[in-house]
Steps between C-alpha positions, in 0.01 A plus 500: 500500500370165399191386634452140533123364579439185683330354184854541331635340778278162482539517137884475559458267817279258253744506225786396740347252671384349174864480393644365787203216511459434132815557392718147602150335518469555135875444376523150725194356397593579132786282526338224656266464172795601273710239704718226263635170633779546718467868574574632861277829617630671780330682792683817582597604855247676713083514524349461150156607573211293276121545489460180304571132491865403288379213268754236330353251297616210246856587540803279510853554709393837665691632788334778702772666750584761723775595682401394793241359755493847649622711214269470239164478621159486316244734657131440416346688818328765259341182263213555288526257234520086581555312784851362472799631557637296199360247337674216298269295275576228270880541493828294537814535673439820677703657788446744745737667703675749734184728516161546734135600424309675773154579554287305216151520512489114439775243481835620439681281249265259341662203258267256319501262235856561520809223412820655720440759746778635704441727775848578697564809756168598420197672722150605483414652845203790614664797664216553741522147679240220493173638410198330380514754157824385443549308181420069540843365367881617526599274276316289309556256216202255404513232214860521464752259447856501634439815769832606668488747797770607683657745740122728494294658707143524540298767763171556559318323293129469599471103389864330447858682476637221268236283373557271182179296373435215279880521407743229376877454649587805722763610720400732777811596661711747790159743440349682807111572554350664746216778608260271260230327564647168375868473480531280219325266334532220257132413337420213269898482358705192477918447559513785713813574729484759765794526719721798660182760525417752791060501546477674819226775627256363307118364581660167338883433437493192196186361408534181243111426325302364245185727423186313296319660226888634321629425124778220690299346777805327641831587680758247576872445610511830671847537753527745775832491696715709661263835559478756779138505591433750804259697647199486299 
């Protein structure tokens, strides 16, 4: 008769857990610094479990994808390491789709300094509704140019769902937010279009602002049209 002691049995509880967490963590983010122009890195179907942030930066005609909005999904509800969810930094031409990212200690995709940022059928949401530890943004690019979201989701967020800042020529379109504190907001960004979006359940549905004391102290030529805006 084998005899197994509980010691054994945390040893082999450790080393599985440490697999299933590190193990995609570790292969992903490796091909986001190996990453060449034009390559395409693909979330697989299911819960990918992280414990730190996913970092891409000063890449060029990157696609990120999953398989789907509810398919592939990002989980960071065990996260140690970072803030983010997934951070973009000094790129170009980079799109996001067909995948969510749950339960971030702080925002949940962050974009800055970034030239072409696509986010489409894409969602960053906390799986135990709105909560003040919940992280501030869903999603969130800042000092970008030429921002395109569309067909996303953002939920729970404990500042903004969608909130793009200081950004230049955007289109914010058929994208729901709700169970946030704001709904979405555009901050400091010129030649923005929002049109076709869902804000509802939040504290505020669409908030257009300039903030003082910011890197671009000035917004302008900011459209909103054609939005459901309920029950906030």
């Amino acid at each position: 008769m084998i005899k197994v002691t509980c010691n054994q049995i945390l040893l082999c509880c450790f080393l599985f857990l440490s697999l299933s967490f590190g193990g995609f963590e570790k292969e992903f983010q490796t091909k986001l610094i190996l990453a060449e122009y034009g390559d395409t890195m693909k979330i697989p179907t299911g819960i990918q479990q992280l414990l730190g942030t996913l970092s891409l930066e000063g890449k060029e005609n990157i696609v990120i994808s999953g398989n789907g909005i509810d398919e592939s999904i990002l989980s960071f509800k065990n996260q140690e390491d970072g803030a983010e969810g997934l951070r973009i930094i000094n790129c170009k031409n980079i799109r996001l789709d067909n995948f969510t990212i749950q339960d971030t200690k702080g925002d949940g995709i962050k974009a800055q300094e970034t030239d072409g940022i696509s986010m489409v059928n894409v969602k960053a949401e906390w799986t135990n509704g709105p909560n003040p530890e919940n992280g501030a943004y869903g999603l969130y690019p800042v000092q970008c140019r030429n921002v395109v979201i569309d067909n996303c989701k953002s939920v729970g967020a404990s500042d903004a769902g969608i909130y793009v800042g200081q950004s230049v020529n955007i289109v914010l379109k058929n994208s729901e937010a709700y169970h946030n504190v704001a709904g979405i907001e555009i901050e400091n960004s010129s030649n923005a279009d929002v049109f076709g979006n869902n804000a509802h359940h939040n504290t505020g549905g669409i908030l257009i602002f300039d903030l003082p004391d910011l890197i671009v102290k000035k917004g302008q030529n900011v459209r909103v049209f054609d939005n459901i805006v309920e029950e906030n």
